[in-house]
DRENMARTI-254464 format. One record per residue (C-alpha): residue number from 0; residue in three letters; z, x, y. Coordinates in steps of 0.05 Angstrom, whole numbers, plus 5000, padded with zeros to 4 digits. Example, Ala and Ser with C-alpha at 12.3 -4.5 7.8 and 13.67 -1.06 7.14 Angstrom:
<nodes>
(0,"ala",(5156,5246,4910))
(1,"ser",(5143,5273,4979))
</nodes>
This chain:
<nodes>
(0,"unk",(2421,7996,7247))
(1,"unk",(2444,8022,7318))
(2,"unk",(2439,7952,7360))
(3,"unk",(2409,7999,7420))
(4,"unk",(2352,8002,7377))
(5,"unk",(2345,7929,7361))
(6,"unk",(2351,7922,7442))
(7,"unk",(2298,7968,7458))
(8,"unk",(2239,7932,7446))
(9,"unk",(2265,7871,7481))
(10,"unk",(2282,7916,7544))
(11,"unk",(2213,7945,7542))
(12,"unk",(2186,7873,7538))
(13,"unk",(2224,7849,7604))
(14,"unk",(2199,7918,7646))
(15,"unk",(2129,7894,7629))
(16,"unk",(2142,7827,7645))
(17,"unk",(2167,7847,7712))
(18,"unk",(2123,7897,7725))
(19,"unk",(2067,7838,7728))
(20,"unk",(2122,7782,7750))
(21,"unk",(2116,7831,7813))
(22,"unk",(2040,7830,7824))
(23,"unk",(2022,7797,7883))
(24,"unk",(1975,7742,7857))
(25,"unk",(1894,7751,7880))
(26,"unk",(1849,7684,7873))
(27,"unk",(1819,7673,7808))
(28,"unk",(1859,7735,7770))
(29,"unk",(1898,7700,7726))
(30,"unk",(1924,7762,7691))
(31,"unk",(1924,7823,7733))
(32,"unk",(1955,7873,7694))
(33,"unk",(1894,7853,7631))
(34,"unk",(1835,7860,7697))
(35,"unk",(1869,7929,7706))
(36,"unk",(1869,7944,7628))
(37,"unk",(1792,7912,7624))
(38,"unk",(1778,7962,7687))
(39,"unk",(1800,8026,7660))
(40,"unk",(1766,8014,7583))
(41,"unk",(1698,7985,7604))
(42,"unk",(1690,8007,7682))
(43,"unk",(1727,8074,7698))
(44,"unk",(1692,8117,7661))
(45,"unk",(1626,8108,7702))
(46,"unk",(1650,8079,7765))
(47,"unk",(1715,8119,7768))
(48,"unk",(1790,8103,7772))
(49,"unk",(1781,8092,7838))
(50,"unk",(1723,8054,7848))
(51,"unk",(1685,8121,7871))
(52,"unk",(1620,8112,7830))
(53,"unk",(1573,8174,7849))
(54,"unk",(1528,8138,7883))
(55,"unk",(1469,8152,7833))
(56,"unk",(1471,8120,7770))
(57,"unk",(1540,8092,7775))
(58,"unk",(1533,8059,7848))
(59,"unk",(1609,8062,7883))
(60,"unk",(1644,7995,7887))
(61,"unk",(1698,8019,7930))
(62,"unk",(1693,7997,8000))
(63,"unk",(1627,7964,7992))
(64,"unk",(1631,7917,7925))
(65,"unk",(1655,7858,7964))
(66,"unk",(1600,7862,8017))
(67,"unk",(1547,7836,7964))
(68,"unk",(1587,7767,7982))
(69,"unk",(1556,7767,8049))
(70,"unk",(1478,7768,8027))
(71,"unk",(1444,7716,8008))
(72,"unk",(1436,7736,7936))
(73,"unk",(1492,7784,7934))
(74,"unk",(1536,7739,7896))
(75,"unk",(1488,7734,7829))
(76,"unk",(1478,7813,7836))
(77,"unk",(1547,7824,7813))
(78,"unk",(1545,7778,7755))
(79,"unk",(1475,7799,7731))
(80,"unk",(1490,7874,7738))
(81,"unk",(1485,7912,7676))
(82,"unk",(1554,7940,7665))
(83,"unk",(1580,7863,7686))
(84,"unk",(1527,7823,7645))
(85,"unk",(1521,7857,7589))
(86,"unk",(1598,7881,7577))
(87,"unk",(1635,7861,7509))
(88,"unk",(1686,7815,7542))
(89,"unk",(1684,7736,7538))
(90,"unk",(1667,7702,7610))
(91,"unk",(1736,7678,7615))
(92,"unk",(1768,7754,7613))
(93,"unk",(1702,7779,7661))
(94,"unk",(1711,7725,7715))
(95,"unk",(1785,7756,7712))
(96,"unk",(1766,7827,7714))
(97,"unk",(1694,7815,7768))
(98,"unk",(1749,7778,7818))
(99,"unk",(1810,7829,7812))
(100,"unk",(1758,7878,7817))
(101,"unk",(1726,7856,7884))
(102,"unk",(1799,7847,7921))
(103,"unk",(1822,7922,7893))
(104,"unk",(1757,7962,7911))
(105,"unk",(1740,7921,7975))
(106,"unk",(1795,7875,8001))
(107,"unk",(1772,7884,8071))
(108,"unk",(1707,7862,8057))
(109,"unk",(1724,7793,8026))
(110,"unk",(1702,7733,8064))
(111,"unk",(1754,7689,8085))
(112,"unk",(1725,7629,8041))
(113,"unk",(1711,7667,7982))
(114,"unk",(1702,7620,7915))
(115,"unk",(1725,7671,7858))
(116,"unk",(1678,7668,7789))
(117,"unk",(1691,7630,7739))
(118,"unk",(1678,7642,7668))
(119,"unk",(1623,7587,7674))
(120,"unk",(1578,7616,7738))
(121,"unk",(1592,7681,7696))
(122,"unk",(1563,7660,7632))
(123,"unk",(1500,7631,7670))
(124,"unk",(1494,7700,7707))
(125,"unk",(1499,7750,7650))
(126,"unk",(1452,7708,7610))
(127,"unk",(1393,7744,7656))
(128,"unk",(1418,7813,7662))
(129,"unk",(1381,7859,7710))
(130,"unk",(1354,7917,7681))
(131,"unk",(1296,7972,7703))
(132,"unk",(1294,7924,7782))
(133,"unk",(1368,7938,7784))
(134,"unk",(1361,8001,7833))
(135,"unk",(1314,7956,7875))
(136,"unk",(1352,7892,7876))
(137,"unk",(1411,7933,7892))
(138,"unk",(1380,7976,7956))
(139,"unk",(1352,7905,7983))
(140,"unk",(1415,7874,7991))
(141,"unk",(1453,7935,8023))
(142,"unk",(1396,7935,8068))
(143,"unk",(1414,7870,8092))
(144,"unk",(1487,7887,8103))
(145,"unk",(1521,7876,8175))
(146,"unk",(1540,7945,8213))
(147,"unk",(1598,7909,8241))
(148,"unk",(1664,7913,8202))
(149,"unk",(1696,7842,8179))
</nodes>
């Protein structure tokens, strides 16, 4: 067998692991590049590869998710959301994905003593999803956002 070949796997191997050796790390993400994965097969497809949403039924996170953090309330939203609560991902991998989420969509918005999720605060959360009062819940708290930029 051609010993390139035998190499090739282990080359591939060491791009990946540099590719994420290279990621700048984010509190609470213990594995970006699997929050990024988690993102684009249970998130993108409704709230967009960019965090976009349409502002409809799939509400935009991108400039606006972390700003939840700043109402009282705002912080349980997120976890009791119904794409968040009622996803088919352990707490462990959605405390990963909810915090790498937050600093990629709205890194300006993040207050300066943030305390990412944890598996545990996300298990109590998604235990009481929100369901037909999540439109309501949701216009509430951006109604009680600061105008002034962070």
């Amino acid at each position: 067998m051609n010993a390139g070949l035998l190499l090739l796997p282990l080359g591939l191997a060491l791009i990946a692991v540099g590719a994420r050796a290279g990621e700048q790390a984010i509190p609470g993400v213990y594995d970006a590049y699997q929050a990024r994965t988690d993102y684009q097969l249970k998130c993108q497809g409704c709230h967009r590869p960019d965090g976009s949403g349409d502002d409809r039924s799939n509400p935009p996170m991108k400039h606006i998710v972390a700003r939840f953090l700043s109402v009282d309330g705002g912080r349980e939203f997120i976890g009791r959301v119904p794409g968040v609560a009622t996803v088919d991902l352990d707490d462990r991998r959605l405390a990963n994905l909810v915090n790498w989420t937050l600093y990629k969509f709205d890194p300006q918005h993040m207050p300066r003593n943030f305390r990412p999720y944890t598996a545990e605060e996300l298990g109590r959360l998604r235990q009481h999803p929100l369901r037909l009062e999540r439109a309501a819940t949701r216009a509430r708290l951006v109604a009680g956002f600061s105008d002034k930029q962070d």
